[in-house]
N, C-alpha and C positions, 0 to 999 in steps of 0.2 A: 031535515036538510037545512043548514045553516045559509041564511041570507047575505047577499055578500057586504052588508057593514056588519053582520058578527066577524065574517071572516075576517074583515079587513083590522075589526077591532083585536082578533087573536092574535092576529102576524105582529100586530106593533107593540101588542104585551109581549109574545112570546120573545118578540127582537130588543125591545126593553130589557127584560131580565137574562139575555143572553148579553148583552152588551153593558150591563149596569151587574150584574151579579146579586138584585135585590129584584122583588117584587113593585109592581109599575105602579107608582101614585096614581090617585084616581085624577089629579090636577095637572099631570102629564097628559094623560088623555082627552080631558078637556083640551087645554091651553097650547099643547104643542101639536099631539095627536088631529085636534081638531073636531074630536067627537062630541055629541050629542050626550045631555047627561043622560036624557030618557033614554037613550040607548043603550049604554052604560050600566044604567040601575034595570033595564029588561033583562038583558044577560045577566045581573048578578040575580036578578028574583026567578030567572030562570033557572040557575045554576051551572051557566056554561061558562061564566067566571065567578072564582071565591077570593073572598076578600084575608087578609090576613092583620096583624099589629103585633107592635112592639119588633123583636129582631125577627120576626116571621113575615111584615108585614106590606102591606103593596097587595094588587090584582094579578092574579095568578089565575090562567086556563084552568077551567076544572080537571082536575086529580092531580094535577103540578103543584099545587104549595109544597112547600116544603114541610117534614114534619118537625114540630117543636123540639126546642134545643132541649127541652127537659126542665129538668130542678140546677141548671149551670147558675151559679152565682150571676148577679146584674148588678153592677155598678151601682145604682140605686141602693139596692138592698143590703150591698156592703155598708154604705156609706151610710146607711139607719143605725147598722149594726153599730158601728162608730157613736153615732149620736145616742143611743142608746145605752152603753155604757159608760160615757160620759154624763147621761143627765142622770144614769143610777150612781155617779160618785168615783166612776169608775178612772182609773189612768185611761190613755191612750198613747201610745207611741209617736213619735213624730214626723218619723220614717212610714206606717202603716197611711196617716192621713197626707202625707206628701205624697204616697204610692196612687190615693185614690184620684189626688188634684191632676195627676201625668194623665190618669187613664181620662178622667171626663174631659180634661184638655184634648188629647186626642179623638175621643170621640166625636167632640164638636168639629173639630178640624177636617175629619174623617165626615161629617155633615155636609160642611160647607163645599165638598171638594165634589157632592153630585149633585 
């Protein structure tokens, strides 16, 4: 039977990522949540919350993360691919590397904005 600061720490993940459409920083729940880290880190060493990273990532109720996007390209890994044939000698378009500057722009923006 869940104690009521797990409970209390569930509702505000759960309303976190129903309100945020992302997985709940653990520094939300510190700093705005209020909670205790050792409380925090019991529930995750328990298993009644899982942690996640990258576009998966944030505190998620156990069996609620989401499942990984897959092998979907990542900005990042494009933008290697880029460097990568360029340091083999290679062309690059100027339109493909302007494509990449829009997306990271936006994703920062898209940062800033929760």
């Amino acid at each position: 039977m869940a104690t009521n600061i797990e409970t209390q720490i569930l509702s505000f993940v759960r309303s976190y990522i129903e309100q945020n459409e992302r997985g709940c920083p653990k520094g939300v729940l510190l700093h705005v949540g209020g909670f205790k880290q050792k409380d925090i880190l019991a529930m995750l060493d328990a298993g009644t919350l899982e942690s996640g990273r990258g576009s998966e990532g944030g505190i998620f109720p156990k069996g609620e993360k989401p499942t990984p996007k897959g092998d979907a390209p990542t900005l990042k890994g494009e933008a290697m691919a880029l460097l990568r044939i360029i340091a083999e000698g290679g062309h690059v378009e100027r339109n493909d590397a302007a494509y990449l500057v829009r997306q990271y722009d936006a994703e920062c923006a898209a940062r800033r904005k929760s």
